[in-house]
N, C-alpha and C positions, 0 to 999 in steps of 0.2 A: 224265404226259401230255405231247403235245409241242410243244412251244413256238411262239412265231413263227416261229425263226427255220430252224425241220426244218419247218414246215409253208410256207417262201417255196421249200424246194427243193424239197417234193413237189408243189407247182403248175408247175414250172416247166416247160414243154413236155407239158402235160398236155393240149393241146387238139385235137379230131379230129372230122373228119365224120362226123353219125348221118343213116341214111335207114333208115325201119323196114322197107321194102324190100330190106334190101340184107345180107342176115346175113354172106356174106363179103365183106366189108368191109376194106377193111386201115386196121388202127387205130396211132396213132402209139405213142410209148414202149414198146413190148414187152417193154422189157427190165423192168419190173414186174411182170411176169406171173407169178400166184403159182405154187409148188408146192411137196408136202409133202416132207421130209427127216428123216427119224426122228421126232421130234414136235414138229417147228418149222416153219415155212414159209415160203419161200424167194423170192425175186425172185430172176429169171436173170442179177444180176448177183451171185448168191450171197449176199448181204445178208438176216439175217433180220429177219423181219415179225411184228408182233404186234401182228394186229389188235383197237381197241379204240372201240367205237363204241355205236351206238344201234339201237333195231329203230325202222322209222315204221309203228306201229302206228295203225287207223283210216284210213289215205290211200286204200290200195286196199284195204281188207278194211276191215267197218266192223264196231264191237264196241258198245251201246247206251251200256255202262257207263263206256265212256270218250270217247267222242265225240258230238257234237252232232247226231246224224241227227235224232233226235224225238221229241217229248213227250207224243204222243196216249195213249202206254203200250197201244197195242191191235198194236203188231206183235210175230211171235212173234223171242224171241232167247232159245230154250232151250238152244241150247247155244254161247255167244260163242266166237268165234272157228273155229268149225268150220261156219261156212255158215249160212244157214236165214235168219239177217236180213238178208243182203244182198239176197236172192232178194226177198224181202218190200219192201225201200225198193223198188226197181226195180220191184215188180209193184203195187204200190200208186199208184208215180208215172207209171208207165206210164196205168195204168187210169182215172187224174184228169186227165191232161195228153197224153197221146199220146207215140209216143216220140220223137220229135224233142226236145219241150220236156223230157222224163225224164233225157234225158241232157245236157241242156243245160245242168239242174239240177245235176246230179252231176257234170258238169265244174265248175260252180263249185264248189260243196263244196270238191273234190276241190284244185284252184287255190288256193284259202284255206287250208285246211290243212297244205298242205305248198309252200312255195314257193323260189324262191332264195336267200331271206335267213332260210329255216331253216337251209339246207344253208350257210350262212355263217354261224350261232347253231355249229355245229355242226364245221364246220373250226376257229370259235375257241376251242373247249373243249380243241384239239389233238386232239380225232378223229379217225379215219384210214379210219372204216368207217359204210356204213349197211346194217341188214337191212332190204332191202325186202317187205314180205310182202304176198303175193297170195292174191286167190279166185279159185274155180273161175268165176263171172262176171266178174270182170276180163279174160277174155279169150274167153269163149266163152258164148252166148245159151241161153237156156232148150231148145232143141231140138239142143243138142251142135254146131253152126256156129261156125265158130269169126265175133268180131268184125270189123267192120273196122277199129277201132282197136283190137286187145288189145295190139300193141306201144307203141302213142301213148306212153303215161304212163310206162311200163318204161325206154323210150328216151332222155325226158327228164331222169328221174332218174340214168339210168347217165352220161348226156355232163355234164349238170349237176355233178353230185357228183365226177367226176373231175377236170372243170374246177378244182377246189376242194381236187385231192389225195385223194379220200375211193373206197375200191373199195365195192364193193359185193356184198353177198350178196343171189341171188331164192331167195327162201323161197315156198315153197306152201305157205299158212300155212292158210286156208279149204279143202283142197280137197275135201269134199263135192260130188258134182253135184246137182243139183234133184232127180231122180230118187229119188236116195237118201234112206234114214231119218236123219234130219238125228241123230239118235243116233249111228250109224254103228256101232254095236257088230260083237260077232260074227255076227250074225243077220243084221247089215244089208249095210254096205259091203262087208266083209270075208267074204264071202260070197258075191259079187256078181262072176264074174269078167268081167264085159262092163263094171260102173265101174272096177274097177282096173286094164285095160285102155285104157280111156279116160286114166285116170291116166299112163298109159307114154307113150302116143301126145301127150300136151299138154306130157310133160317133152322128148319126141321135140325137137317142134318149136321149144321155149324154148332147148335146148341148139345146135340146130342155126342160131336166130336169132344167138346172141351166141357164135358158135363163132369162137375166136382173139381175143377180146376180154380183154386184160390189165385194163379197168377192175371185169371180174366176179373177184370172190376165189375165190367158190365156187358150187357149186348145193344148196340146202338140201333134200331134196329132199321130207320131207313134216313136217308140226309136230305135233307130239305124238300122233302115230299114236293109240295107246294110251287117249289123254282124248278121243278124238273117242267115247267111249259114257260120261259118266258119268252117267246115266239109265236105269234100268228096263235095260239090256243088258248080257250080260259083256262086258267089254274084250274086242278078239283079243287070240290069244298070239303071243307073242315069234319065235316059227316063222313065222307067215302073216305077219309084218311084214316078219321079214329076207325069207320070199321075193317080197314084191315089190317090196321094197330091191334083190334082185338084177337082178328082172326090169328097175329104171329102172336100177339101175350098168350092164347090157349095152346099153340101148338108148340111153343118152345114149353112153355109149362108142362108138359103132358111128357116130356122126353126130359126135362131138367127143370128143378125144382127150387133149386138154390140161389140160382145167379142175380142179379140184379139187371131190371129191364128201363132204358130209353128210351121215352117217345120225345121222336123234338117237336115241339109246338109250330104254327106257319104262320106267321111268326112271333104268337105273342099264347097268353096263356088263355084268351078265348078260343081259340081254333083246337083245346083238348078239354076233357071230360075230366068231374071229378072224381079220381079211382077209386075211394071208397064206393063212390056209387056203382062202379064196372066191376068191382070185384077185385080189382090189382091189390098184386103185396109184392113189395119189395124192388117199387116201381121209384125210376127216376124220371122228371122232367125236362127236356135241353132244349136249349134256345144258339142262337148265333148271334149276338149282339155285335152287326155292322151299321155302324150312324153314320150312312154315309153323307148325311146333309152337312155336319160340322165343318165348321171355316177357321174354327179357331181354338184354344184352349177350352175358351170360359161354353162353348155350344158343346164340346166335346161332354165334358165337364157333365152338364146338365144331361147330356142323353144316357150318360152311365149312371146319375142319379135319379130320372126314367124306371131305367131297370134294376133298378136296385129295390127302388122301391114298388115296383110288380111285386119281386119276389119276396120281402115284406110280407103285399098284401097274400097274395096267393098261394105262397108255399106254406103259408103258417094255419091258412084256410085250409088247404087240402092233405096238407103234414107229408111234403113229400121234397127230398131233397133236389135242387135245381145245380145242374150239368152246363156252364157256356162248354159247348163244344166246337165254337168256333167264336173267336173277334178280331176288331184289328180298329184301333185309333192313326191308321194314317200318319205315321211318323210324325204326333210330337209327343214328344218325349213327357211330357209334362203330365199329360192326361195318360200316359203308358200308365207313370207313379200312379198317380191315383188311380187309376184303377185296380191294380196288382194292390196296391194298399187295402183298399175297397175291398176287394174280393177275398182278399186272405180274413180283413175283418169279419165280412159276414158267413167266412167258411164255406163261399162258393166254389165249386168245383172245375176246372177251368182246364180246356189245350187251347192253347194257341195255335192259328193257320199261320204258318206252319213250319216245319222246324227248318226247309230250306229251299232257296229257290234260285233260278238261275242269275235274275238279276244280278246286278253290284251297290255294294255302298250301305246305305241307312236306308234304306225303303223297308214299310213294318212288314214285309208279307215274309220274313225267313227270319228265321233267326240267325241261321247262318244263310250268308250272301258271298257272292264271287267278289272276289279282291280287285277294284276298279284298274282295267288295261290288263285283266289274266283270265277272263274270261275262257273257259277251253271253246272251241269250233263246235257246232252240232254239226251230226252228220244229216249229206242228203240220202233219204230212202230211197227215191227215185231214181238215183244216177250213182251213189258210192258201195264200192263195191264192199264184202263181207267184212274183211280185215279190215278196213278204212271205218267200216260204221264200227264195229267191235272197240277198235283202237280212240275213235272219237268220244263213245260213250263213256270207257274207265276213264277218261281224260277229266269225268265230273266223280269222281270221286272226293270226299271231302278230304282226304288226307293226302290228295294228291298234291297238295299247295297249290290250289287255286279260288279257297273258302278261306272264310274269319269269319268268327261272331261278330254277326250284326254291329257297328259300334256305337247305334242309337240303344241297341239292349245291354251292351256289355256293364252297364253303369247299375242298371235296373235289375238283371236276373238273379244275386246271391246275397241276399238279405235272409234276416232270422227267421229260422220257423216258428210255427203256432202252432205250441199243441196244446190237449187239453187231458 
């Protein structure tokens, strides 16, 4: 990991005017600006980059199982992380409170959960990266309009976080519209070419927002395509995903030339194309390497040597650097080391899910976790009134002392860096 004292020169002249008006923008430090070079990633002062960070899972996408939205248990989250329960907090507080006060709610949340002195939790671990992941309502209203704030909180995190040294990848991690079978399978979304269209036009405009911007790494550009049906529908295949992988790589291209693009694989490197063949530059690979069969150390072990050596064979075949944008070893600690070893050796690019959760204790899914018997209350939507749910939410604030680093990670997060 890296140190004080590489993390006092990647602050240094790291600071620059944001107006979420203003997408060309001229942003200071340029010479950060990533890009791919065989299966490394580059700053344009040639210096390679290996980024190593956190996803901020629940800030803008909310997931029940790990964040404090609410405890009525009567909203639906049939399938986390791919939409349905955001739609639901928002239509619920709308419907009790109007939307002035709904959103005024969810700005705090949102404020507590993730705030400056995470992102300073975060540059002291020697991180270099945050994935931010988005819903399809974080930026656009139930009738496809876009917000008038969907930049607001994007913005702050990108000026914030660089302030700090730390790039950042936008993940559309939610992206379901309302509209949609919150299943999403082949039947639904994937079937549907007026949502997947909509899908092009909102990456359009994201790309076009933070176009020439060295604090973005990359564009992620959808999260686990694949798992957005595991219910009652067949997955799409591999074919309907890379084509509308191609249709956002031309339409972000066409508005921004620069940045670096992710397609995450479903779930392995057969399920995408080789990009020399499709025309891609400046393309990244991601995967989520969860093993969830491991019982032990030595299984663990062997399914991160698995993909290790995928990436081996295929990244060196298709010259293109690979992205884990999501893992987790299940709390042992053992195979954490080695992986984090592993992955710094072969200069894979890594967040971890995710930087916090409500849980308590040593379970791998937060780095930071609630301090066992301090739990703060979630509130209920259904029955607490504004100031009580307002009051409950800052109550998950990290600095509110009711978080610690993880203490399964604390041993493993600030080791030497690697550069080259």
């Amino acid at each position: 990991m890296i140190q004080s004292t590489l993390i006092t020169t990647l602050i240094t002249a790291c600071t620059f005017a944001v107006g979420a008006a203003e997408p060309n923008r001229v942003w200071h430090d340029i010479g950060r600006f990533l890009k791919t070079e065989g299966t490394v990633l580059r700053d344009r002062n040639g210096t390679s980059v290996q980024l190593r960070g956190v996803n901020l899972g629940g800030w803008l996408e909310w997931q029940n199982w790990m964040c404090p939205m609410d405890s009525s248990e009567t909203l639906r989250d049939a399938n986390p992380g791919h939409n349905g329960y955001d739609f639901e907090v928002r239509k619920l507080l709308t419907r009790r409170f109007g939307v002035a006060v709904a959103e005024d709610l969810l700005n705090s949340y949102q404020e507590a959960w993730i705030s400056a002195r995470d992102l300073d939790n975060i540059r002291e671990l020697g991180m270099n990266v945050v994935r931010l992941t988005l819903a399809y309502d974080t930026m656009l209203k139930d009738d496809g309009t876009w917000r008038s704030d969907a930049f607001t909180h994007m913005d702050w995190l990108v000026k914030n976080a660089w302030d700090r040294g730390l790039y950042t990848i936008i993940d559309y991690h939610a992206f379901l519209p309302p509209a949609a079978d919150q299943h999403g399978g082949a039947a639904g979304y994937w079937s549907n070419k007026n949502q997947m269209a909509e899908t092009v036009r909102i990456w359009t405009k994201i790309a076009a927002h933070f176009k020439g911007n060295p604090a973005i790494a990359m564009y992620d550009l959808l999260n686990e395509p694949t798992n957005s049906a595991p219910k009652d529908q067949p997955a799409p295949k591999p074919d309907d995903v890379c084509e509308l992988y191609d249709k956002l790589y031309k339409a972000i291209r066409a508005v921004d030339p620069d940045h670096a693009i992710a397609l995450e694989g479903m779930w392995d490197w057969r399920s995408l194309r080789d990009p020399a063949k499709c025309g891609y530059q400046n393309v990244v690979y991601s995967f989520h390497w969860y093993n969830w069969g491991g019982k032990n150390t030595e299984d663990l072990r062997r399914a991160i040597d698995k993909d290790l050596q995928s990436f081996a064979q295929m990244g060196a075949a298709w010259n293109v650097p690979v992205f884990i944008g999501e893992f987790n070893h299940f709390g042992d600690k053992d195979a954490w080391k080695y992986a984090f070893e592993e992955y710094d050796r072969q200069q894979l690019n890594w967040t971890m899910w995710t930087y916090k959760n409500k849980a308590s204790g040593s379970n791998s899914w937060g780095v930071y976790t609630t301090i066992p018997g301090k739990a703060p209350s979630v509130p209920n939507l259904v029955t607490d009134r504004v100031e009580d749910i307002r009051k409950a939410w800052k109550a998950w604030a990290t600095s509110a002392g009711n978080f610690a680093l993880n203490p399964m990670f604390k041993p493993l997060l600030v080791r030497e860096p690697q550069t080259k």
